[in-house]
N, C-alpha and C positions, 0 to 999 in steps of 0.2 A: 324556762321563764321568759326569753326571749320572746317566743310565739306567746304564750300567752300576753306578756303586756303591748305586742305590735297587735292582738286580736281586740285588745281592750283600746287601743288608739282608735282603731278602723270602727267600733261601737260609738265612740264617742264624736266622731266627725261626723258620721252618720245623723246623729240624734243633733249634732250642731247643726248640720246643713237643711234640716226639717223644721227648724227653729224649736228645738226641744232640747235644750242644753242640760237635761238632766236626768231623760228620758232612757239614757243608755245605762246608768245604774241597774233599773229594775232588769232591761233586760241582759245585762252582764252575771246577775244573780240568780236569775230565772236559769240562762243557759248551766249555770255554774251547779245548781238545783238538779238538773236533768245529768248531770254528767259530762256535757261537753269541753267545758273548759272550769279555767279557776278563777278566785277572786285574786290579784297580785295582792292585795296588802293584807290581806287575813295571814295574821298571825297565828291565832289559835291561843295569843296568850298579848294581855297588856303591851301598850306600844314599851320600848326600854326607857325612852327619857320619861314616859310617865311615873312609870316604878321606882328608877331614882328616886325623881324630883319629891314622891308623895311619901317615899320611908317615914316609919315612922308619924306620920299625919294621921289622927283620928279625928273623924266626922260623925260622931255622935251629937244628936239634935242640932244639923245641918242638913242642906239640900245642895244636892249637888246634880249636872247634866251635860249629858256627853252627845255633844254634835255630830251629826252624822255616823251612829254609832255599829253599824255593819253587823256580824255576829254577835257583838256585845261582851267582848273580853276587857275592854276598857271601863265598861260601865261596872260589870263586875268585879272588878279591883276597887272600884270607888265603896261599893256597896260593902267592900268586904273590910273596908277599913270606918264604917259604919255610916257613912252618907245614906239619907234617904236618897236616892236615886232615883232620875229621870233620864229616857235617851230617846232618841228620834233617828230616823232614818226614810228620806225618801223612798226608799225601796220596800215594799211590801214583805216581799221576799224574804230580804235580809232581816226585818223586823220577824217575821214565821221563824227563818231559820235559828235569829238569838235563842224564840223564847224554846226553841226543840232542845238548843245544846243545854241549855240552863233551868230545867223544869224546876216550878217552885221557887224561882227565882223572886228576891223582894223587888227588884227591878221594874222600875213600870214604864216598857216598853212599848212605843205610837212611831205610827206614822204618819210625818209631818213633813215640808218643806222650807227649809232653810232659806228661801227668798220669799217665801210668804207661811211666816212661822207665826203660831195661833199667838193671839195678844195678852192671854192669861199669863204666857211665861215671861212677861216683860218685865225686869228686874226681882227674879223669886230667886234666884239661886248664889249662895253662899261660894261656890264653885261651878264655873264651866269651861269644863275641857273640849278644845276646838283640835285634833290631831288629823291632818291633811285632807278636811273635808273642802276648804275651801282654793288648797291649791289644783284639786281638781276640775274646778270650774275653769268657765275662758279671761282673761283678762278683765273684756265685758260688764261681767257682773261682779266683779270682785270686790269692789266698793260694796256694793250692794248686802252681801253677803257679809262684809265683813262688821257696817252697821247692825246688821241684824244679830250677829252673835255677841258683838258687845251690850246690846238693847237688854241681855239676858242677865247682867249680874246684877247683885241687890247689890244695895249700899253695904260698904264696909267687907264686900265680897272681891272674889281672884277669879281671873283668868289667866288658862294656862293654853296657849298655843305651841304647836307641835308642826313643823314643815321642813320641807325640804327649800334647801337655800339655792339658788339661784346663781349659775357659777357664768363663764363671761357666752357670750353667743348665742345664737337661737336656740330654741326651746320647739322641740315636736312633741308635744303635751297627749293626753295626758300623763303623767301630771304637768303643769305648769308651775314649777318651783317659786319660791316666793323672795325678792328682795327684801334687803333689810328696809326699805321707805316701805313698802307692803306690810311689814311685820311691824314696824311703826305706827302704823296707821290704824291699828285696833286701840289706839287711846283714843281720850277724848269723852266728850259728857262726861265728864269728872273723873275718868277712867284712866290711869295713869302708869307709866311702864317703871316697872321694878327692878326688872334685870332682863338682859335680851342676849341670849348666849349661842353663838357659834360652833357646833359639837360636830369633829371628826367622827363618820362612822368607825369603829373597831376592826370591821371585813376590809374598809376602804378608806382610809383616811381622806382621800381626794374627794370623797364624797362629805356633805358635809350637810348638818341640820340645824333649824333655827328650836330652840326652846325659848318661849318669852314669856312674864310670868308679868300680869298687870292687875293694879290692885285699883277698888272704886272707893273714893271717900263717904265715908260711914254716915255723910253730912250730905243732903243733896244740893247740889249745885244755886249759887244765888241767882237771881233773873234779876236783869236789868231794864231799866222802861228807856 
């Protein structure tokens, strides 16, 4: 695992020093496609704090959208607990490969980018699950990124973020783990933080994750002159 995630660092410097900060996805899936290496974060099954958090939760006549969504084991837990589902993935690739694992999938899987995400999805979902799409990026765009996936929920709708927390010293990214003022920061436009929870990995307690769950007021926001 080692070589694989110092192979997926050396893609992503690459793709930063080109000025293509997200250009190294496609081809970390492409290679990953071919045989040569792997994706580090494919799980093959729902992230864990997702499965907790959603026990139990049914989304029937709800819309739910899973950010940067890789293979698409995330999106289909959402679908399975009856969310009409959407997911997106900059990567072409990883978009081809969800819909290979999941034929017949209700999922309606595109590909999009997360710093210029189409403006039809701007406040349509009920739920949007954001799990370490954006601690991926550079520090850079992380505002950026992180407006854009709040821009996503409807009134009266949850976001549920999923990262890696940010422990004391430098960081050789990626990933680029996320502080708690980072994980703070996805409120706002009436978007408001619910619970923002600290979770010891099980393998590593030293390691440790952010789950934050933020809810949007069912009321839109008053403007002021």
């Amino acid at each position: 695992m080692a070589d694989i995630e110092e192979h997926t660092r050396r893609l992503a410097a690459e793709s930063l020093s080109s000025d293509d900060p997200t250009g190294w996805f496609e081809r970390l899936y492409a290679q990953a496609e071919r045989g040569e290496t792997a994706v580090p974060w494919d799980r093959g099954a729902p992230h864990q704090l997702l499965a907790e958090w959603s026990a139990g939760l049914r989304g029937e006549g709800r819309r739910a959208l899973v950010v940067g969504c890789g293979y698409g084991a995330d999106a289909e837990h959402l679908a399975g607990l009856g969310f009409r589902t959407d997911a997106f993935d900059v990567s072409a690739t990883a978009v081809d490969g969800a819909r290979r694992r999941f034929p017949g999938s209700p999922v309606h899987y595109a590909v999009a980018d997360l710093l210029e995400p189409p403006g039809e999805r701007a406040g349509a979902y009920d739920l949007v699950v954001e799990s370490l799409t954006v601690q991926s990026l550079p520090d850079t765009l992380r505002g950026q990124a992180i407006a854009a996936v709040r821009r996503f929920v409807a009134p009266g709708g949850t976001l549920l973020v999923i990262a890696s927390a940010r422990g004391e010293g430098p960081v050789e990214g990626p990933p680029w783990p996320l502080t708690r003022a980072e994980v703070e920061s996805f409120s706002g436009e009436d978007l408001q933080a619910a619970r923002i929870e600290a979770i010891p990995a099980e393998a590593d307690p030293a390691v440790v994750r952010w789950r934050a769950e933020f809810r949007r007021s069912d009321r839109p926001a008053s403007s002021t002159s």
